[in-house]
PDB file with one MODEL, atoms N, CA, C and O in Angstrom:
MODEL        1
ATOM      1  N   UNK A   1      49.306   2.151  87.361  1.00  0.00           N
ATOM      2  CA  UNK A   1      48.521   2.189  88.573  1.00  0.00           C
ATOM      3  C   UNK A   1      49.313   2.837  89.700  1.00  0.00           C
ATOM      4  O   UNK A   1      48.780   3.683  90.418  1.00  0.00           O
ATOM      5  N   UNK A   2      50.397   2.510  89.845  1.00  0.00           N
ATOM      6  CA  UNK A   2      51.624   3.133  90.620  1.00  0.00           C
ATOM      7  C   UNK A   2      51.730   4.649  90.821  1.00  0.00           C
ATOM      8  O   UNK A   2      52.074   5.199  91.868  1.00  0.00           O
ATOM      9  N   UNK A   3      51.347   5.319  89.535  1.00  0.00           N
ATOM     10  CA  UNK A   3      50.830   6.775  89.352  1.00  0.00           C
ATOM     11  C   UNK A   3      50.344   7.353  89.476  1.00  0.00           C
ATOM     12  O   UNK A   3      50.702   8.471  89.845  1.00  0.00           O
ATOM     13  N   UNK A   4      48.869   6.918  89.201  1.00  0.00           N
ATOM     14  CA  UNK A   4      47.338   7.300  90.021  1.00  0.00           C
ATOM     15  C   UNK A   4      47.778   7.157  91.669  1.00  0.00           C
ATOM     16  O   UNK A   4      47.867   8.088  92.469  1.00  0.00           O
ATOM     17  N   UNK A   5      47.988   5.925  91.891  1.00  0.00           N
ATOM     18  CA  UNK A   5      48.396   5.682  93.549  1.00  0.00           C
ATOM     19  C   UNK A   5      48.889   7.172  94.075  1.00  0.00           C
ATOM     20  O   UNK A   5      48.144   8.031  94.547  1.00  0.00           O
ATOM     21  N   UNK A   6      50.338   7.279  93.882  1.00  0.00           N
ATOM     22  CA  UNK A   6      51.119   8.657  94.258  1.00  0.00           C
ATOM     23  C   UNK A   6      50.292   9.605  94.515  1.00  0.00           C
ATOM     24  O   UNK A   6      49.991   9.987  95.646  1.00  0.00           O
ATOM     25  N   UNK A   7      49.716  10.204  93.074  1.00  0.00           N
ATOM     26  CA  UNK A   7      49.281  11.374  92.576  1.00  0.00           C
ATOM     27  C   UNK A   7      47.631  11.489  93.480  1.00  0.00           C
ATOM     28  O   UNK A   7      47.040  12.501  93.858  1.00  0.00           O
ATOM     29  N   UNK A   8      47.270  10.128  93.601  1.00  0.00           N
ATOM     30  CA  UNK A   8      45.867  10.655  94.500  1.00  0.00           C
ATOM     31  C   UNK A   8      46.306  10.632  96.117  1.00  0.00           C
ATOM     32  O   UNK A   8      45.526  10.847  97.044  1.00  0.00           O
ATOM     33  N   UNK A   9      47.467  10.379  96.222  1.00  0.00           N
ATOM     34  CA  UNK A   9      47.698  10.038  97.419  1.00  0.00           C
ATOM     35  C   UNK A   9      47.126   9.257  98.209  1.00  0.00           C
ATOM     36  O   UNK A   9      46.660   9.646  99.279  1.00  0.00           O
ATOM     37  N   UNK A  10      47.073   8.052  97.809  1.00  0.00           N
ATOM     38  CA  UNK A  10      46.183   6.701  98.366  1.00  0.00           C
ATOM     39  C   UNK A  10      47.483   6.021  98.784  1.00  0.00           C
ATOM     40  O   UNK A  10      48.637   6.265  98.430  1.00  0.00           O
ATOM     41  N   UNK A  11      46.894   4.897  99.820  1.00  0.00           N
ATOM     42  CA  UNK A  11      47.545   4.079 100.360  1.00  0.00           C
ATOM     43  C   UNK A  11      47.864   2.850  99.414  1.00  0.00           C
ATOM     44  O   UNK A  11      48.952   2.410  99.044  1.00  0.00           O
ATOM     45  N   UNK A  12      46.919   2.545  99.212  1.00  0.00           N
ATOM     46  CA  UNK A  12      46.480   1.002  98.766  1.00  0.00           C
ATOM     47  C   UNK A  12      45.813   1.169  97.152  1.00  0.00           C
ATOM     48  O   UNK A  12      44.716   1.725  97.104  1.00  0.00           O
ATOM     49  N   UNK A  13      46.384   0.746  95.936  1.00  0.00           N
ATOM     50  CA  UNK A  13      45.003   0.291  94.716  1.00  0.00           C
ATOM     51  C   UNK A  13      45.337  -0.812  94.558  1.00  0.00           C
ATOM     52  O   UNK A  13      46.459  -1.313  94.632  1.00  0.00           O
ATOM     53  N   UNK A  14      43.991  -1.419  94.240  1.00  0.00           N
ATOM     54  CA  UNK A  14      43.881  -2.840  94.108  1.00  0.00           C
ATOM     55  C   UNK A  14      42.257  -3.098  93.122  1.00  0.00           C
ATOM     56  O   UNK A  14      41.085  -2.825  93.380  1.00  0.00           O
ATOM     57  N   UNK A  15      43.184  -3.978  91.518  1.00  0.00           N
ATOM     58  CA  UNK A  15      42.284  -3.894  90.248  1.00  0.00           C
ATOM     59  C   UNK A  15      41.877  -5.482  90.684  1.00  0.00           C
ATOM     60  O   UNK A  15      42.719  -6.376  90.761  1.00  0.00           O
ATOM     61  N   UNK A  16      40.557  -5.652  90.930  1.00  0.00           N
ATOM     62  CA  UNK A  16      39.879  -7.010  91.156  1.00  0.00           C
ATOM     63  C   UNK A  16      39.174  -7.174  89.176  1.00  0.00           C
ATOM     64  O   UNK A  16      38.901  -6.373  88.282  1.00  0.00           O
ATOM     65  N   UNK A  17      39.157  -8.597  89.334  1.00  0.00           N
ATOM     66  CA  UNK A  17      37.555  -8.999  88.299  1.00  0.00           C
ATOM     67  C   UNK A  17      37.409  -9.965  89.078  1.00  0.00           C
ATOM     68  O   UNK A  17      38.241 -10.302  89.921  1.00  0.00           O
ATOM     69  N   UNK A  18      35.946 -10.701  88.799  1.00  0.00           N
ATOM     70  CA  UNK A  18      35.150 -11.686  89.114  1.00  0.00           C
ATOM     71  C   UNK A  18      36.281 -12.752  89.646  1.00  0.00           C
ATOM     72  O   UNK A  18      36.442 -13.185  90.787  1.00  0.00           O
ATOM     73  N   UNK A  19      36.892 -12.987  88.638  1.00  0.00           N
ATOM     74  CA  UNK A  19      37.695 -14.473  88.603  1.00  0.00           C
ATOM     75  C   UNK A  19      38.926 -14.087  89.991  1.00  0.00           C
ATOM     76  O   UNK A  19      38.991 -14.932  90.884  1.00  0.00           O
ATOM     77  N   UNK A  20      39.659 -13.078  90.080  1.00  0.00           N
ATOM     78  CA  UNK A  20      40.668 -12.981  91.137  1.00  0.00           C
ATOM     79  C   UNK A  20      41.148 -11.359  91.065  1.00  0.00           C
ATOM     80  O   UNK A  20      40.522 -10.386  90.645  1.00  0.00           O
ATOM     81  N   UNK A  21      42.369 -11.444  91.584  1.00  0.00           N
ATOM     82  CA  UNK A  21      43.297 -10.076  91.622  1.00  0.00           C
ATOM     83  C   UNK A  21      43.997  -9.988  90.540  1.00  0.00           C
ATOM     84  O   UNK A  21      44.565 -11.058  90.324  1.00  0.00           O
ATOM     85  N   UNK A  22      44.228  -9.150  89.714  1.00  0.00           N
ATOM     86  CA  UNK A  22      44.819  -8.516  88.867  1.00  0.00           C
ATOM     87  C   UNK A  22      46.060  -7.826  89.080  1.00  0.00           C
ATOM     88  O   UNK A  22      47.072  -8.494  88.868  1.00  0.00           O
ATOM     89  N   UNK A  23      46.211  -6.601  89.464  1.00  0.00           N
ATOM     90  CA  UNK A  23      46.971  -5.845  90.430  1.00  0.00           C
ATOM     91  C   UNK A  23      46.994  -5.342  91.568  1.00  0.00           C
ATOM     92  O   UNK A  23      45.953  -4.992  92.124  1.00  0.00           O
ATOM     93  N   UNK A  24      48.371  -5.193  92.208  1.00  0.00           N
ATOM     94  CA  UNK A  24      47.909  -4.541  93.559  1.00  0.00           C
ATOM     95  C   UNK A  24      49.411  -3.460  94.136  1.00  0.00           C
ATOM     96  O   UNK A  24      50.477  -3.918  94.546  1.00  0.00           O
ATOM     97  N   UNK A  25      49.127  -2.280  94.027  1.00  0.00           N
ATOM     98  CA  UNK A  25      49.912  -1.276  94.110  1.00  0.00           C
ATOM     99  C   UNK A  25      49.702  -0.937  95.797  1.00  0.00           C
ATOM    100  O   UNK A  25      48.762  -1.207  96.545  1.00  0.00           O
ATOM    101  N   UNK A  26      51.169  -0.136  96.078  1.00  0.00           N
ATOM    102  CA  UNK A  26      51.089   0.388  97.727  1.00  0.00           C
ATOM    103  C   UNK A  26      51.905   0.950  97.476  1.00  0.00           C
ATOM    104  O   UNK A  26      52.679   0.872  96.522  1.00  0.00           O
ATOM    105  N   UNK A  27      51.833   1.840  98.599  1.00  0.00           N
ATOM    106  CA  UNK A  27      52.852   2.824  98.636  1.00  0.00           C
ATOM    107  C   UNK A  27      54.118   2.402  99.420  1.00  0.00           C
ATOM    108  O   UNK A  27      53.798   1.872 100.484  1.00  0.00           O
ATOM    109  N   UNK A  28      55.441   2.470  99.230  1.00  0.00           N
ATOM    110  CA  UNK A  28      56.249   2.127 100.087  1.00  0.00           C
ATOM    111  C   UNK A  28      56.377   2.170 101.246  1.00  0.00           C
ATOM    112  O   UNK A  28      57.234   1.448 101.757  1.00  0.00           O
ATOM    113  N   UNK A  29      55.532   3.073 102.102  1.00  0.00           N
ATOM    114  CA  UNK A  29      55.989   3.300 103.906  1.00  0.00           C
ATOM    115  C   UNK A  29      54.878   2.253 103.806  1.00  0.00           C
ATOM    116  O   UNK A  29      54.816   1.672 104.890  1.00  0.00           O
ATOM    117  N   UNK A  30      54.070   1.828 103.031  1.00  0.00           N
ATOM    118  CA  UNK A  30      52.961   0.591 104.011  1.00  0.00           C
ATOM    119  C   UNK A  30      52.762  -0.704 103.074  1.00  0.00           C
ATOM    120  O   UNK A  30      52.830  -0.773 101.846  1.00  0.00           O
ATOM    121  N   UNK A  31      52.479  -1.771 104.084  1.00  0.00           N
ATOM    122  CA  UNK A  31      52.129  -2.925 102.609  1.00  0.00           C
ATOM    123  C   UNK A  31      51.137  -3.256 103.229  1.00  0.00           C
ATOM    124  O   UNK A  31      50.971  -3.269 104.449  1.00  0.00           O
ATOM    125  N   UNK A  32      50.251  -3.611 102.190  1.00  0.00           N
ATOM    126  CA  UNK A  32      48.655  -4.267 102.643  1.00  0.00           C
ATOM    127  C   UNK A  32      49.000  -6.047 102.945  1.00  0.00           C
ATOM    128  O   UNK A  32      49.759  -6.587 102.140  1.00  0.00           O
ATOM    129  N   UNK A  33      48.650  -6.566 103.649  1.00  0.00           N
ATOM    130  CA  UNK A  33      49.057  -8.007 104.326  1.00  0.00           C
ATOM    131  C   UNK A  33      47.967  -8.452 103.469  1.00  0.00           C
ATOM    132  O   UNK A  33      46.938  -7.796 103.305  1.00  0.00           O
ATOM    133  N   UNK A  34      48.303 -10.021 102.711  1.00  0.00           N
ATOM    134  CA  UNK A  34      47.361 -10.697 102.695  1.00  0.00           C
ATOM    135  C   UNK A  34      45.664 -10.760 102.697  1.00  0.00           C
ATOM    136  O   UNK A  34      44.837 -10.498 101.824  1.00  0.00           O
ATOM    137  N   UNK A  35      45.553 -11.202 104.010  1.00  0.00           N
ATOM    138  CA  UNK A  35      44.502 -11.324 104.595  1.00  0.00           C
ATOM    139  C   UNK A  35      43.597  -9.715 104.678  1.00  0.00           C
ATOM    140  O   UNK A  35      42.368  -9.651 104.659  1.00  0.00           O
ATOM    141  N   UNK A  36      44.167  -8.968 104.736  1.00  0.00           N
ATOM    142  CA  UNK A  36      43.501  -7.523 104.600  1.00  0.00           C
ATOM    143  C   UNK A  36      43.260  -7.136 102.741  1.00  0.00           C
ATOM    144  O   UNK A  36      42.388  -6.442 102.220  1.00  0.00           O
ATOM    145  N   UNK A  37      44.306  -7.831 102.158  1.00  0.00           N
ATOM    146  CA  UNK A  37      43.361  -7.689 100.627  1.00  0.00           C
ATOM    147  C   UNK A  37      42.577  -9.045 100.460  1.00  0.00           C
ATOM    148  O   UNK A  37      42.113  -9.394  99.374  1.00  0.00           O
ATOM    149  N   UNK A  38      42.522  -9.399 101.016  1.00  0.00           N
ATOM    150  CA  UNK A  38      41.126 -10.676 101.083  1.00  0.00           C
ATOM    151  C   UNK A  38      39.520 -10.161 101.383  1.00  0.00           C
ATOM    152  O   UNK A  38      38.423 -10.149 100.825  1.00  0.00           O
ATOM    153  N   UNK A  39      40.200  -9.725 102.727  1.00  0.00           N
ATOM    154  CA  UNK A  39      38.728  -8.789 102.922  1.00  0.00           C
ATOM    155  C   UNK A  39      38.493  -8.191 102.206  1.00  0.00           C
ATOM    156  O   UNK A  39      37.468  -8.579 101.646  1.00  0.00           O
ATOM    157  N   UNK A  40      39.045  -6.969 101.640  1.00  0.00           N
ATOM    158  CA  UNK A  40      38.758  -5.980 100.883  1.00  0.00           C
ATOM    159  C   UNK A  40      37.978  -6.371  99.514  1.00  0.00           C
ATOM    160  O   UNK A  40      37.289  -5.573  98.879  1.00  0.00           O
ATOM    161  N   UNK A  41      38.202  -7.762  99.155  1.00  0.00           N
ATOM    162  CA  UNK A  41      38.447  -8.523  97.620  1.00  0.00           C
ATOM    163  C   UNK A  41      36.529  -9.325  98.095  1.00  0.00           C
ATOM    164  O   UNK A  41      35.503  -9.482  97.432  1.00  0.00           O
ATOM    165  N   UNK A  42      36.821  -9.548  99.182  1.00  0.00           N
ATOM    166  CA  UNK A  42      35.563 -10.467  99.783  1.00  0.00           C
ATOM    167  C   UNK A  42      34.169  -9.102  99.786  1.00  0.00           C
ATOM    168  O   UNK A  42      33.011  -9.200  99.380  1.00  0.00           O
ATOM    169  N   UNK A  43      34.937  -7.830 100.455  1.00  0.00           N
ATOM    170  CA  UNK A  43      33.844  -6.859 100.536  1.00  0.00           C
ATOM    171  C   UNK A  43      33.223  -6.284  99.719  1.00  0.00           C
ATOM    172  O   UNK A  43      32.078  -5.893  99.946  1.00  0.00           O
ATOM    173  N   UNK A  44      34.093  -6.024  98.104  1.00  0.00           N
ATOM    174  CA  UNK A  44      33.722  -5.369  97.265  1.00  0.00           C
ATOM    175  C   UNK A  44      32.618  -6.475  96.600  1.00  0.00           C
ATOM    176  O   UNK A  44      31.415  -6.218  96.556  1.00  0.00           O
ATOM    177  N   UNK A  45      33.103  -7.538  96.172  1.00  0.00           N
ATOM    178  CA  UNK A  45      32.677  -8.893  95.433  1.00  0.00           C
ATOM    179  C   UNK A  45      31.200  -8.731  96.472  1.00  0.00           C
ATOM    180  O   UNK A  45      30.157  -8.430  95.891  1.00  0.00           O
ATOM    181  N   UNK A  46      31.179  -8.876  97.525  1.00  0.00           N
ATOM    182  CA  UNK A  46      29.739  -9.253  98.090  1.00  0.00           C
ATOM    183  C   UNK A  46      28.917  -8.528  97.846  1.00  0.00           C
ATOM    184  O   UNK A  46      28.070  -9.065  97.133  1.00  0.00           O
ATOM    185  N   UNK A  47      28.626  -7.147  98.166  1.00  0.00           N
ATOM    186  CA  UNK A  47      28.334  -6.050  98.110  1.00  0.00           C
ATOM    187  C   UNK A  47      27.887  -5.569  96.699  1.00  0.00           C
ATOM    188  O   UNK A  47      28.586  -5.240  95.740  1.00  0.00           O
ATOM    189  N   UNK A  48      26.578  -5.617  96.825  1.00  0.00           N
ATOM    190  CA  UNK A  48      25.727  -5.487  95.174  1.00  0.00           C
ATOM    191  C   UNK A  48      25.418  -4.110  94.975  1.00  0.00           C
ATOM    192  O   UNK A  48      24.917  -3.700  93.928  1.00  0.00           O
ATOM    193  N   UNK A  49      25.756  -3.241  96.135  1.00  0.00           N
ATOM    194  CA  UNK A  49      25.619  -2.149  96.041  1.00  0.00           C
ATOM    195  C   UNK A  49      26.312  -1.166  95.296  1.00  0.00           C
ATOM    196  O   UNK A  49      25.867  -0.150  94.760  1.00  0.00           O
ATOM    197  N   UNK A  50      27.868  -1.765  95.352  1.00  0.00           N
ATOM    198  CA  UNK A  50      28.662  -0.996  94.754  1.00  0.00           C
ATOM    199  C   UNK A  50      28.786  -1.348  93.233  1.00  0.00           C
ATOM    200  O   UNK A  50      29.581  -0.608  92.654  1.00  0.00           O
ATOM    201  N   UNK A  51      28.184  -2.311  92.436  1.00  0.00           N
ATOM    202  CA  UNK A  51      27.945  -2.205  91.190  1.00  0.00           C
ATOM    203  C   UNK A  51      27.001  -1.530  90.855  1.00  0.00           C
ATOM    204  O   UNK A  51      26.471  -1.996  89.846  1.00  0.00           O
ATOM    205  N   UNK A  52      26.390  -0.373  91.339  1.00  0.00           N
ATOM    206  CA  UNK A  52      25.410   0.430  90.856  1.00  0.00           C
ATOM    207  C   UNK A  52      26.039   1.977  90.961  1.00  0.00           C
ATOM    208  O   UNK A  52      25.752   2.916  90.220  1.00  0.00           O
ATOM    209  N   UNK A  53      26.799   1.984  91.873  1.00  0.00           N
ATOM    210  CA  UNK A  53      27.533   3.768  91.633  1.00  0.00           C
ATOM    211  C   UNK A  53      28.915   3.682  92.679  1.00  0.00           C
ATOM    212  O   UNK A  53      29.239   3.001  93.652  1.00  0.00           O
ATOM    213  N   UNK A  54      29.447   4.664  91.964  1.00  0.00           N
ATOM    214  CA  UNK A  54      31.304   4.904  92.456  1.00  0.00           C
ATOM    215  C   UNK A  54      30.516   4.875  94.298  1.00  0.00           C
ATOM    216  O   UNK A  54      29.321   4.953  94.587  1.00  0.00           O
ATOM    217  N   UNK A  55      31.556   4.756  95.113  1.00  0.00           N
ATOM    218  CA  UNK A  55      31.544   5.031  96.413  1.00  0.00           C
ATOM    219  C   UNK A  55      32.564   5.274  97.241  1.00  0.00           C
ATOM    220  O   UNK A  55      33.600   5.067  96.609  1.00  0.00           O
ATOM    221  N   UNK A  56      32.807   5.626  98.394  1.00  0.00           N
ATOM    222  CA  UNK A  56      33.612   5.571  99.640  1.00  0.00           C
ATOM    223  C   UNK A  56      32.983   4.622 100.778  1.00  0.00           C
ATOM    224  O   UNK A  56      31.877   4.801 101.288  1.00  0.00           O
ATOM    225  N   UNK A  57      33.352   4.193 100.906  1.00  0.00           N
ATOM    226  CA  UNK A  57      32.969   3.061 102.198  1.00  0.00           C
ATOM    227  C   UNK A  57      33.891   3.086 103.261  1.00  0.00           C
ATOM    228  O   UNK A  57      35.071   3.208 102.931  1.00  0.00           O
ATOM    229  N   UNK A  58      33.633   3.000 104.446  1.00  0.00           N
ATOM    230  CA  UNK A  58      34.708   2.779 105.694  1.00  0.00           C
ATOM    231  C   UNK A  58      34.946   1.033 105.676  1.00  0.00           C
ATOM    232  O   UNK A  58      34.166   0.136 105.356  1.00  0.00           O
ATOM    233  N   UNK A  59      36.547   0.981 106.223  1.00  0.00           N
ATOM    234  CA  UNK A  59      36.883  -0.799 106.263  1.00  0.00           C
ATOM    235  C   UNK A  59      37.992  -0.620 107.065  1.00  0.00           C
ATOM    236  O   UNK A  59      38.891   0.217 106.990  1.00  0.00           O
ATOM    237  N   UNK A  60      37.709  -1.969 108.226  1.00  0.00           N
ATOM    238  CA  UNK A  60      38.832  -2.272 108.831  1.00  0.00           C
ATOM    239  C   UNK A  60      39.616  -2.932 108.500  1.00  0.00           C
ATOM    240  O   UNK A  60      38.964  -3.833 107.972  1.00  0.00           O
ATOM    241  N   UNK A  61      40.725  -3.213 108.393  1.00  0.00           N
ATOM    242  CA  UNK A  61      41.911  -3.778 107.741  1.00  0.00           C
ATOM    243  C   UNK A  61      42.718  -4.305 109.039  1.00  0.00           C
ATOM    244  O   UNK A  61      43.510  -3.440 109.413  1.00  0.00           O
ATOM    245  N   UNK A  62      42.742  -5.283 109.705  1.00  0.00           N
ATOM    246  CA  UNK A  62      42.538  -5.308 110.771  1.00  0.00           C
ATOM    247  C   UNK A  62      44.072  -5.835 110.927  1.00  0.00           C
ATOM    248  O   UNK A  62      44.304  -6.117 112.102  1.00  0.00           O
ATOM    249  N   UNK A  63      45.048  -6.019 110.163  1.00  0.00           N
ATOM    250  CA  UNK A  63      46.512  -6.416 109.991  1.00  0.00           C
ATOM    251  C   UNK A  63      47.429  -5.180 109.570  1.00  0.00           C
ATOM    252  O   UNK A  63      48.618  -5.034 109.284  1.00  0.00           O
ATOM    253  N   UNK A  64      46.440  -4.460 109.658  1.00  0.00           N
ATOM    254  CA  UNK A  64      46.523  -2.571 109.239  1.00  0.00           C
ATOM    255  C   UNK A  64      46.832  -1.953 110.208  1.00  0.00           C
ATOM    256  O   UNK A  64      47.992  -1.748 110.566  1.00  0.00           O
ATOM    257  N   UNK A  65      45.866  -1.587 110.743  1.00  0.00           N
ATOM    258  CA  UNK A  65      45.677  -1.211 112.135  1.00  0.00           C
ATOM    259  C   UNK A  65      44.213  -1.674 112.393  1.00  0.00           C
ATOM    260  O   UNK A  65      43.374  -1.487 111.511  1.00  0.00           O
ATOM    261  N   UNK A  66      43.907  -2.211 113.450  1.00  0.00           N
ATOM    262  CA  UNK A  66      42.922  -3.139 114.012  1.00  0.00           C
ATOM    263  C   UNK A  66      42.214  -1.813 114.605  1.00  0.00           C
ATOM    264  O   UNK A  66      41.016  -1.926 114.344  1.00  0.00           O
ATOM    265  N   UNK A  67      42.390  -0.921 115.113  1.00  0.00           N
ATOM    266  CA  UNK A  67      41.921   0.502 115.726  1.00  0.00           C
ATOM    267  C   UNK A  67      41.390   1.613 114.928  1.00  0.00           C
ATOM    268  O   UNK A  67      41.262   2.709 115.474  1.00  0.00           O
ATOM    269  N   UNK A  68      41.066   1.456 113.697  1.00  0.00           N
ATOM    270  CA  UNK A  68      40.961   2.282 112.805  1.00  0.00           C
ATOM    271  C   UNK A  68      40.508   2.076 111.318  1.00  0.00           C
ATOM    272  O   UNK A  68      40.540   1.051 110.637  1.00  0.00           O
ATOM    273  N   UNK A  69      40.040   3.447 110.977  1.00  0.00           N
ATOM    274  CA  UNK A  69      39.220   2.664 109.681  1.00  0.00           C
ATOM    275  C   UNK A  69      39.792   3.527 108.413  1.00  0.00           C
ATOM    276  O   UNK A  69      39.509   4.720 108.306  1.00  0.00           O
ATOM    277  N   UNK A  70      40.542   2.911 107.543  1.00  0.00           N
ATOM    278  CA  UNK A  70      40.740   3.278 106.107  1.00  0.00           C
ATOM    279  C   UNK A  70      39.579   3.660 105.104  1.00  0.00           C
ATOM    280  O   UNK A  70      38.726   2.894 105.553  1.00  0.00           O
ATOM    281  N   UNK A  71      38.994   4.269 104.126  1.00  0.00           N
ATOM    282  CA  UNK A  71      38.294   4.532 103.475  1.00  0.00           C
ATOM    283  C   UNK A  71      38.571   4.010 102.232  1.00  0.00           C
ATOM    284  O   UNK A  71      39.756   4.149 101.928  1.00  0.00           O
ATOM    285  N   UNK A  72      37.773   3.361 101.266  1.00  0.00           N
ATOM    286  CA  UNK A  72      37.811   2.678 100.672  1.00  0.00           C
ATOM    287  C   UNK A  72      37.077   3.464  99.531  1.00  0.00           C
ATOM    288  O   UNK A  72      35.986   3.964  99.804  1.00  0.00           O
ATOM    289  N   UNK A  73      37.696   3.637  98.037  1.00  0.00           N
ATOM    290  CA  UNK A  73      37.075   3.713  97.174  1.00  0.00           C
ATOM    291  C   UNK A  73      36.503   2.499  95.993  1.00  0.00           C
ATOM    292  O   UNK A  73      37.140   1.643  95.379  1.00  0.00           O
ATOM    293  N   UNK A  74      35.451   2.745  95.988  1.00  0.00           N
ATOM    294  CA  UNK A  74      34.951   1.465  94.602  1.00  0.00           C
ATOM    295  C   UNK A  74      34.594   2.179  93.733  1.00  0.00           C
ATOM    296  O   UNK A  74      34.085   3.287  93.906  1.00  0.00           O
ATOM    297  N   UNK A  75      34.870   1.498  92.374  1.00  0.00           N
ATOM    298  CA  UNK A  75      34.014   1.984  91.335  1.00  0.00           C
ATOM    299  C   UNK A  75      34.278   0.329  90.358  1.00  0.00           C
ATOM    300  O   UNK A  75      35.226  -0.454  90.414  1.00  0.00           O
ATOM    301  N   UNK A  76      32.984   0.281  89.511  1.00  0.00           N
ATOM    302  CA  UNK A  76      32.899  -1.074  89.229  1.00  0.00           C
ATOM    303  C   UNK A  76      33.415  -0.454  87.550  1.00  0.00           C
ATOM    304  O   UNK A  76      32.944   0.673  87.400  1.00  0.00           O
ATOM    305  N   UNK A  77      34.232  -0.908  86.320  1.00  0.00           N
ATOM    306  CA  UNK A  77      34.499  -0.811  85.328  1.00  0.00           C
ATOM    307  C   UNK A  77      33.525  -1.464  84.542  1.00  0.00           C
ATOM    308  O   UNK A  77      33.803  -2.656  84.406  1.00  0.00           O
ATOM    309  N   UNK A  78      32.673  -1.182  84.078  1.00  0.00           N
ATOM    310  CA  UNK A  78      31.497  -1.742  83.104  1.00  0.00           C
ATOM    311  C   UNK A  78      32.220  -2.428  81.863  1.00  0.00           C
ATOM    312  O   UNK A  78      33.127  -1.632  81.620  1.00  0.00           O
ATOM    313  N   UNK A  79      32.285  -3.118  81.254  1.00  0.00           N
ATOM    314  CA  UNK A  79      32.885  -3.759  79.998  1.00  0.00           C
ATOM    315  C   UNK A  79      31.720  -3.844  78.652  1.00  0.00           C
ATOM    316  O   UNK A  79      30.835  -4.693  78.764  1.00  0.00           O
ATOM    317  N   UNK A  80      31.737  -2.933  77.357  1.00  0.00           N
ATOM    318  CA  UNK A  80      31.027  -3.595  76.739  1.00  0.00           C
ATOM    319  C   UNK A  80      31.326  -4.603  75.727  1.00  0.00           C
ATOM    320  O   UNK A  80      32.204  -4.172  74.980  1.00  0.00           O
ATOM    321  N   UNK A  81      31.048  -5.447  75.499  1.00  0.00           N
ATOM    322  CA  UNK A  81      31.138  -6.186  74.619  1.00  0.00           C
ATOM    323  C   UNK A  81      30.247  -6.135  73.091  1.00  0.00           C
ATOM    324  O   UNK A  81      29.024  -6.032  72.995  1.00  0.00           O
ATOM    325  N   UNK A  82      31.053  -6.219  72.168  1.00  0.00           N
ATOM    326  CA  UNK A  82      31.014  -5.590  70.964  1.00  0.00           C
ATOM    327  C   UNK A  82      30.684  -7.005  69.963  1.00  0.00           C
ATOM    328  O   UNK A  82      31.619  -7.806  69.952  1.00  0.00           O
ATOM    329  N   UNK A  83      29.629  -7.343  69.243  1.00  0.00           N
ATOM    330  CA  UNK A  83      29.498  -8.914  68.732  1.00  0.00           C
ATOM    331  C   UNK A  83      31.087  -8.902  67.282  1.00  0.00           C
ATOM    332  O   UNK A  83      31.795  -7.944  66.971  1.00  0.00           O
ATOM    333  N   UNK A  84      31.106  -9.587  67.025  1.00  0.00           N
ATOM    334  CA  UNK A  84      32.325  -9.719  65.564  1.00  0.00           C
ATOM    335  C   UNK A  84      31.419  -9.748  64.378  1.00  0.00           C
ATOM    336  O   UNK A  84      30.353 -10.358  64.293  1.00  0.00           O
ATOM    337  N   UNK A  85      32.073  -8.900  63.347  1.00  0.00           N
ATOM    338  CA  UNK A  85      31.918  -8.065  62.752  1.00  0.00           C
ATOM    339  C   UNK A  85      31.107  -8.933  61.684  1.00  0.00           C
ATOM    340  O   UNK A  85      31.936  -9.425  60.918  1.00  0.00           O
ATOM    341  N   UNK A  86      29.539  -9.392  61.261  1.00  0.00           N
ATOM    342  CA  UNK A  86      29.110  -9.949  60.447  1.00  0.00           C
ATOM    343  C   UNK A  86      29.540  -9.436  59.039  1.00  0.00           C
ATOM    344  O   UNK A  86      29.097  -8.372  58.608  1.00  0.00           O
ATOM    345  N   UNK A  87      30.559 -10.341  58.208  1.00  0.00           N
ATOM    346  CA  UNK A  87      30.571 -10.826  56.740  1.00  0.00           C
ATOM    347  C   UNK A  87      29.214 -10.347  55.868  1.00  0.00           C
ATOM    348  O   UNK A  87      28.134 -10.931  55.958  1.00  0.00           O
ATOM    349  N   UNK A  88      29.464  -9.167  54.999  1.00  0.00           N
ATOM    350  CA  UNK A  88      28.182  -8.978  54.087  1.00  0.00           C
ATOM    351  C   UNK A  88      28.234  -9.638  53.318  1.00  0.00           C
ATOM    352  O   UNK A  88      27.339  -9.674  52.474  1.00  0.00           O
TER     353      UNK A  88
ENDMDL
END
C-alpha cells in the first residue's frame, strides 16, 4: 500500500471493511491524526452512495488543516464469495 501511496502521489491510504481499519499508510512529511481517520472511516461507512461507483469527494480533515479541503478517493472492493466445492 506504501507503493501505490508514493507512486499516486497521495497523502493519505486508508483500507476500511465493515468491522474496522485494516491499514493505514501516509506519507512521511504528514500524519493523519486520529480523529481525522475517524471521520473519514465514519464518511465512507455512511454514505450509500459510494458503494455504487469509484468517486472523488471533497473532506475536511479538520486536525489537517481546518481551512481546507483534501479530496478523497473511494472505491468499494466487491468480494465474491464462492460456495465449497460439493462432493460428487
Amino acid at each position: 500500500m506504501t507503493d501505490a501511496l508514493q507512486s499516486a502521489g497521495a497523502l493519505f491510504g486508508v483500507l476500511l471493511t465493515q468491522k474496522g481499519i485494516v491499514a493505514v499508510a501516509q506519507s512521511r512529511a504528514h500524519v493523519l491524526h486520529p480523529h481525522d481517520l475517524l471521520l473519514l472511516a465514519n464518511l465512507v461507512r455512511s454514505n450509500e452512495s459510494f458503494k455504487q461507483a469509484q468517486t472523488f469527494t471533497p473532506v475536511c480533515l479538520p486536525h489537517f488543516n481546518s481551512a481546507a479541503f483534501l479530496h478523497a478517493y473511494v472505491q468499494y472492493l466487491h468480494v465474491v464469495r464462492r460456495s465449497p466445492a460439493v462432493p460428487a
